[in-house]
C-alpha positions as CSV (number, residue, x, y, z in Angstrom):
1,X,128.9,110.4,105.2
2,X,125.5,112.6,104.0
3,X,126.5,114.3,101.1
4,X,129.1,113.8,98.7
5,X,131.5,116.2,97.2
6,X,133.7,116.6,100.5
7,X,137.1,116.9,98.4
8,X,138.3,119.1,101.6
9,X,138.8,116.6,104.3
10,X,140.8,114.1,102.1
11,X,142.3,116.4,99.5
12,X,142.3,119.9,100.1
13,X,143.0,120.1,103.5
14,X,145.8,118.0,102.7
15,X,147.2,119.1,99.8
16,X,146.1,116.7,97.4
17,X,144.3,117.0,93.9
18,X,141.0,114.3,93.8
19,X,139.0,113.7,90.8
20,X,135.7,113.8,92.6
21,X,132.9,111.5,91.7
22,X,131.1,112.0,94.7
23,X,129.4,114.9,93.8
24,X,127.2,115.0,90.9
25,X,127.9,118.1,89.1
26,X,127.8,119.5,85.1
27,X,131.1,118.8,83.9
28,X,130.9,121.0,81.2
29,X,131.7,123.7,84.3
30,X,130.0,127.1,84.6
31,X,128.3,128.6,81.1
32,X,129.9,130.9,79.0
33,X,127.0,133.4,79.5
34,X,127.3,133.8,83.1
35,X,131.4,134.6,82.8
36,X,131.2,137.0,80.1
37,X,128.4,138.7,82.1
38,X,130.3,138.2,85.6
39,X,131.4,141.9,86.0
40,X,127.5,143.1,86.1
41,X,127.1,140.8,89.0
42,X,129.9,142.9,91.0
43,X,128.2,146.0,90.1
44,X,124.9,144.9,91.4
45,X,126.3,143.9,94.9
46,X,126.5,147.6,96.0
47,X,122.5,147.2,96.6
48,X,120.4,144.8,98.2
49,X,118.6,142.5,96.5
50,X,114.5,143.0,95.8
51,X,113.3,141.5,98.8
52,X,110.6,139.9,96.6
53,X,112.5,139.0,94.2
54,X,110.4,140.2,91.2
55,X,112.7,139.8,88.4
56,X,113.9,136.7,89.4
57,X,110.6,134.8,89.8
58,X,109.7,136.0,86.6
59,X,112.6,134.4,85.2
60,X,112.2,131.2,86.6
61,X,108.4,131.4,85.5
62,X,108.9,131.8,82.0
63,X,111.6,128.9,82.2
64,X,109.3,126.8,83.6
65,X,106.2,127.7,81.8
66,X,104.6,127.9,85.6
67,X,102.8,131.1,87.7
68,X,105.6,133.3,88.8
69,X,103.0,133.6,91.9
70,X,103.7,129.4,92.6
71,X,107.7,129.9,93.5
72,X,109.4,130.3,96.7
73,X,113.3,131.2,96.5
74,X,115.7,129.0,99.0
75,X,119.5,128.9,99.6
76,X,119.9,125.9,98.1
77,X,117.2,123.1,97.2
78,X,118.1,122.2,101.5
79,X,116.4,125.5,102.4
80,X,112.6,124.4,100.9
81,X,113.5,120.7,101.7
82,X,113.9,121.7,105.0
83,X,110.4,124.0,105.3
84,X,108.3,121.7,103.5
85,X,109.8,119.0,105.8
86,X,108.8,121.6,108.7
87,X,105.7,121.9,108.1
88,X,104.4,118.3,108.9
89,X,104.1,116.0,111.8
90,X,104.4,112.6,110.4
91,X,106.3,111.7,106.6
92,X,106.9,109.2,104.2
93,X,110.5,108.8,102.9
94,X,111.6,106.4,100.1
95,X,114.3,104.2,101.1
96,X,117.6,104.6,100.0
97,X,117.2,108.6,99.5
98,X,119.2,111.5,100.0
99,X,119.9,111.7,103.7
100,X,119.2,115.3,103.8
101,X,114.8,114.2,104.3
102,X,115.5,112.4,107.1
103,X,117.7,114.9,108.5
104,X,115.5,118.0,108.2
105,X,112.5,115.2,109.8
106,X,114.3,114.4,112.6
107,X,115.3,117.9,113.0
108,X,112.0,119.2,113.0
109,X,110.4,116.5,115.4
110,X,109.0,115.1,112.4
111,X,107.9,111.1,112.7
112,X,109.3,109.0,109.6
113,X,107.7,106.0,108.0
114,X,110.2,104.7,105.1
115,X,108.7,102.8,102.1
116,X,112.1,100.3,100.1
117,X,113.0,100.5,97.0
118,X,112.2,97.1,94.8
119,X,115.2,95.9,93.6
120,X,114.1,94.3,89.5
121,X,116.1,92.4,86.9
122,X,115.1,93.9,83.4
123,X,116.4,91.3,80.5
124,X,118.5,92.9,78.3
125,X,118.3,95.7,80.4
126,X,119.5,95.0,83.4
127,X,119.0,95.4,87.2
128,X,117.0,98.4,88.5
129,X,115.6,99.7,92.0
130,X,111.9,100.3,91.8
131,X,109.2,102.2,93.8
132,X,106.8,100.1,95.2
133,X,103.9,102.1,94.6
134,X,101.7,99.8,96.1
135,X,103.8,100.0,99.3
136,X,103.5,104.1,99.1
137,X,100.0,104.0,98.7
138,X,99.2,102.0,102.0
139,X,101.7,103.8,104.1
140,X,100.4,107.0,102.6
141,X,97.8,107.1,105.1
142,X,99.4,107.0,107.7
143,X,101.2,110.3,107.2
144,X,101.2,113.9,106.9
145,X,103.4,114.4,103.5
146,X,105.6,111.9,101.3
147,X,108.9,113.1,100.5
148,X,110.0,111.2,96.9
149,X,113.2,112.1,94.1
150,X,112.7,112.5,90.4
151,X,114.9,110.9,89.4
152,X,116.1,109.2,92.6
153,X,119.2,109.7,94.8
154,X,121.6,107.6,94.7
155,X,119.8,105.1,92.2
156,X,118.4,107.4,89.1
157,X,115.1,106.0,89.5
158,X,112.0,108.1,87.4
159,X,108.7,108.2,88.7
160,X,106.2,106.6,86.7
161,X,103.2,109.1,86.1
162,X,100.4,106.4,85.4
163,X,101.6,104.6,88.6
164,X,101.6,107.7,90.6
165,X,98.8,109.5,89.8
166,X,96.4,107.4,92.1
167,X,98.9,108.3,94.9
168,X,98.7,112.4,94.4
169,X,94.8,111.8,93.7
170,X,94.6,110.7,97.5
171,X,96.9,113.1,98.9
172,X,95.2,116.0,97.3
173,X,91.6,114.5,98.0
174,X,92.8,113.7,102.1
175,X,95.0,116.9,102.3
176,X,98.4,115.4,102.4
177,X,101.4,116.7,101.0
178,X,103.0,115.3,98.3
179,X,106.8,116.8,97.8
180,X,108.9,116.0,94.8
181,X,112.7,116.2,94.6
182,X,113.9,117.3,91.5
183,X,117.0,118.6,91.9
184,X,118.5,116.6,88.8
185,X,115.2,116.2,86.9
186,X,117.6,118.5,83.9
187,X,119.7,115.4,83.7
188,X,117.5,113.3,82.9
189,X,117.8,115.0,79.1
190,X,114.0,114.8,79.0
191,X,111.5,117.5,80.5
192,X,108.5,115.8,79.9
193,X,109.4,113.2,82.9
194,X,108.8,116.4,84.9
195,X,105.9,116.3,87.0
196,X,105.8,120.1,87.3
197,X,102.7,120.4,85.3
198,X,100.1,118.5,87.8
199,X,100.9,122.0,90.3
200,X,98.4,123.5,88.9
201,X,95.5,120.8,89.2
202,X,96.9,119.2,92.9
203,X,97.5,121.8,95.3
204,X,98.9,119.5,97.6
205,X,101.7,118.8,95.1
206,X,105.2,120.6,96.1
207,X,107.9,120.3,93.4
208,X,111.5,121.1,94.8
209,X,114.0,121.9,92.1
210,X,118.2,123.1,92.4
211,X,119.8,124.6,89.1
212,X,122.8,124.8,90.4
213,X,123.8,121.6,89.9
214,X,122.8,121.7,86.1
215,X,124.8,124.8,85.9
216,X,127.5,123.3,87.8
217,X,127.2,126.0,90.3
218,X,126.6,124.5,93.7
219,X,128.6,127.4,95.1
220,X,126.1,129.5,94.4
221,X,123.4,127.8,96.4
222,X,119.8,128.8,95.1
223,X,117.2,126.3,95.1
224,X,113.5,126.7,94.5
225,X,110.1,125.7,95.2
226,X,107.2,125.7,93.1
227,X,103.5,125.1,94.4
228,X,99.6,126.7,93.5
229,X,98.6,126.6,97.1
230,X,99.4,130.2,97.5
231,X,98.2,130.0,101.2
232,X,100.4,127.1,102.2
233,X,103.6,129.0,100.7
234,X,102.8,132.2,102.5
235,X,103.2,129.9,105.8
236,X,106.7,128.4,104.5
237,X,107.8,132.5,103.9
238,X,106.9,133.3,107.5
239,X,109.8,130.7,108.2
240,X,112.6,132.7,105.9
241,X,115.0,135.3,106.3
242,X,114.7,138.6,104.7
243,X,117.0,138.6,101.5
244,X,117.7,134.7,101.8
245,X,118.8,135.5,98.1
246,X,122.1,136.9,97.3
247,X,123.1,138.7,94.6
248,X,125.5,137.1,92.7
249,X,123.1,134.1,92.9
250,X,120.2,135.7,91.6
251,X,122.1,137.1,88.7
252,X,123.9,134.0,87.5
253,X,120.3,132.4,88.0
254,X,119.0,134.5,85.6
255,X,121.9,134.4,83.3
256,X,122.2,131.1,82.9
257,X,118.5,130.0,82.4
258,X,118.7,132.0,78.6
259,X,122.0,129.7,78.0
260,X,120.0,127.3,75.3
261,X,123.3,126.4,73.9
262,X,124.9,125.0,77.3
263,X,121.2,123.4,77.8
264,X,121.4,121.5,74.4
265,X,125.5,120.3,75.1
266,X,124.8,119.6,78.9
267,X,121.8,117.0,77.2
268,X,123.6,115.7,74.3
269,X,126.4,115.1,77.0
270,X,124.2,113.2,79.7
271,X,122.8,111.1,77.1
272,X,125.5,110.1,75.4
273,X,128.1,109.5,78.3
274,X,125.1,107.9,80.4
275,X,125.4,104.9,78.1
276,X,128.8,104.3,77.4
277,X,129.4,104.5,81.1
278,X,127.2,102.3,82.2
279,X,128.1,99.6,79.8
280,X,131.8,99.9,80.6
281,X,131.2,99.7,84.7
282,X,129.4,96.6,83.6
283,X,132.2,95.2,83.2
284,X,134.2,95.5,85.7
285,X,134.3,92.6,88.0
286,X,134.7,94.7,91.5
287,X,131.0,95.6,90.9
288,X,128.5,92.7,91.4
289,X,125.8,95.1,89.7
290,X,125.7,98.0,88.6
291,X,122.1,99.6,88.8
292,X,120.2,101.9,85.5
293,X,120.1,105.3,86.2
294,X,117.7,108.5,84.5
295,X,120.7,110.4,86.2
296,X,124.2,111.7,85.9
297,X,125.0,109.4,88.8
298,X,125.3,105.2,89.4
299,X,124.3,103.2,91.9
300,X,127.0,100.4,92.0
301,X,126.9,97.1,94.5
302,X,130.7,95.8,95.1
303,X,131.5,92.2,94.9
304,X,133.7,91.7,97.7
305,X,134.9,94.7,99.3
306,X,133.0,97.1,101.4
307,X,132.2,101.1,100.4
308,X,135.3,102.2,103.2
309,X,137.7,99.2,101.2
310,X,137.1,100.7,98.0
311,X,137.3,104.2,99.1
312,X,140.8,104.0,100.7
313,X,142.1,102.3,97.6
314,X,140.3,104.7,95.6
315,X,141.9,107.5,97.4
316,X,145.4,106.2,96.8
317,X,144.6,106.8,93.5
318,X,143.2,110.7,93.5
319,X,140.2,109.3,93.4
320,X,137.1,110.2,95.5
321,X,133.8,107.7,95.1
322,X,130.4,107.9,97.5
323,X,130.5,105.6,100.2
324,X,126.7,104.4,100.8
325,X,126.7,102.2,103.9
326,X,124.9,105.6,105.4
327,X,121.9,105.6,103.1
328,X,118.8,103.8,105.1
329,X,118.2,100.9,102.6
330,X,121.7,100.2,101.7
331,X,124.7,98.7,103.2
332,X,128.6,99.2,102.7
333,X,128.3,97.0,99.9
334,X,127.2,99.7,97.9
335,X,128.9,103.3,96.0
336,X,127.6,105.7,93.8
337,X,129.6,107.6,91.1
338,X,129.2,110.7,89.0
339,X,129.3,110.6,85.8
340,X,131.7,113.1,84.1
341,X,132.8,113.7,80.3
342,X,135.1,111.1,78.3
343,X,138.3,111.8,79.8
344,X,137.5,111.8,83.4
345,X,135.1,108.7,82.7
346,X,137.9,106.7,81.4
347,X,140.3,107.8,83.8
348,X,138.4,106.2,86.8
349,X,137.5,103.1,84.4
350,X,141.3,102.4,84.3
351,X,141.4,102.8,88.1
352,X,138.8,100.5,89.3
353,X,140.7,98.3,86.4
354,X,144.2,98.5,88.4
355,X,142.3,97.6,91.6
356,X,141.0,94.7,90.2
357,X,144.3,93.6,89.7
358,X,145.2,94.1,93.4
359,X,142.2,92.6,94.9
């Protein structure tokens, strides 16, 4: 299993409802901005898209307070993953990460060094998997690019600037890549964790970012890059299709980035059922720990079943969890779960409750 959110092979395709906390998407479902406006969407698809995009780089420029000249449009954050990764011979990846680095690497011919997560007891706080900056720094040189999440899949780990700052310093100085992940960087319910403003001083500094899984769009596919070495970018483009871009995606894109209102609830959401979920998986003895998160996802370590255990009893019970015995770092000790509104979140707290019982 690479990716979560596969409610087709096991429900579907078989006729069954699942309440899917695999996949790590907005609850709150698709804004009210982009429905009401859905029917100028059909009318545009009579035309092709700009092939440059114009409009819609302008958007995403004033949302991100960034040079509309820095962006590159992709079909999904996997698209400019997958170029970036391209584009170098040798890489770093963190260990556990989304699988989908060291698929594009090994795809591309691309030789992978993996740097472990630190695994940290916080009292009063509790357990935690950590970048060992140190680690990165040493094995830094002996690659083309690093490839790191803000936050972190599956464990919601943040990167700490004042830690990493010596580490883009080098790669900038010794002309070495530095790509950032920050696909759910929204969720974290606080911008300033961002590391989007060092593009402009570290041209070697590649921020990848996917809105539709903020916007609970993931149908929609459009993911984006954003970089100030306007050379290097022109290289990546030479690599794309010609109207990679649909456009129904680059009208809800636009919509939905003027949707303050969705931004504040989706925030005020995150924050709120962050905590309370966390402290109620805490407590439930199938989980040995259960790992803080900057995310809308947790990193849980079972007790004493494995990931495929859990996820067939799981399944008897509509319910579909993330299996992460295929994650380089983990084992099938571990799962990762979504975290969804109220409702849903107690729902799947009484589950794992009723298995406890059987187990």
């Amino acid at each position: 299993m690479i990716h979560g959110g596969d409610v087709y092979t096991d429900g579907i395709l078989k006729g069954k409802e699942l309440i899917d906390y695999s996949s790590n998407i907005n609850p709150l479902g698709v804004p009210q901005g982009f429905k009401e406006n859905i029917l100028k969407a059909l009318d545009a698809l009579t035309r092709y898209p700009d092939i440059k995009y114009r409009s819609l780089k302008e958007d995403l420029a004033n949302y991100n307070n960034i040079n509309k000249e820095y962006f590159i449009l992709g079909n999904g954050a996997a698209e400019i993953i997958d170029l970036t990764i391209s584009q170098e011979q040798s890489i770093l990846i963190i260990a556990p990460s989304f699988g989908e680095y060291e698929c594009s690497a090994r795809k591309n011919n691309c030789r992978i060094i993996y740097s472990y997560l630190r695994e940290t007891y916080i009292e009063n706080i509790g357990y935690t998997l950590d970048y060992d900056y140190e680690d990165i720094m040493n094995k830094t040189k002996e690659v083309d690019a690093i490839v790191i999440g803000n936050p972190n899949n599956p464990n919601g780990e943040i990167i700490k600037k004042d830690k990493f700052i010596e580490i883009l310093s080098y790669c900038n100085d010794n002309k070495k890549r530095v790509i950032i992940d920050e696909a759910f960087i929204e969720f974290i319910g606080d911008m300033s964790k961002s590391l989007i403003n060092y593009t402009e001083k570290y041209s070697c500094l590649v921020i990848i970012r996917a809105l539709t899984k903020f916007y609970a769009m993931p149908g929609i596919r459009f993911g984006y890059g954003i970089c100030s070495d306007k050379k290097y970018l022109e290289e990546i483009r030479k690599k794309q299709l010609p109207w990679n871009i649909n456009t129904f995606a680059e009208f809800a894109v636009s919509e939905v980035l003027r949707d303050s209102d969705y931004i504040n609830k989706s925030i005020k959401w995150i924050k709120e059922e962050r905590k309370f979920f966390l402290a109620e998986l805490k407590k439930i003895e199938l989980f040995e720990k259960v790992y803080e998160t900057s995310g809308n996802f947790v990193l849980c370590k079972l007790k004493n079943l494995s990931d495929e255990k859990l996820y067939e009893l799981t399944l008897q019970r509509g319910l579909l969890v993330r299996k992460c015995g295929s994650y380089e770092g983990l084992n099938n000790r571990y799962i990762r779960l979504a975290i969804k509104d109220r409702e849903l979140n107690l729902k799947v707290l009484q589950i794992f409750k009723s298995i406890e019982g059987e187990v």
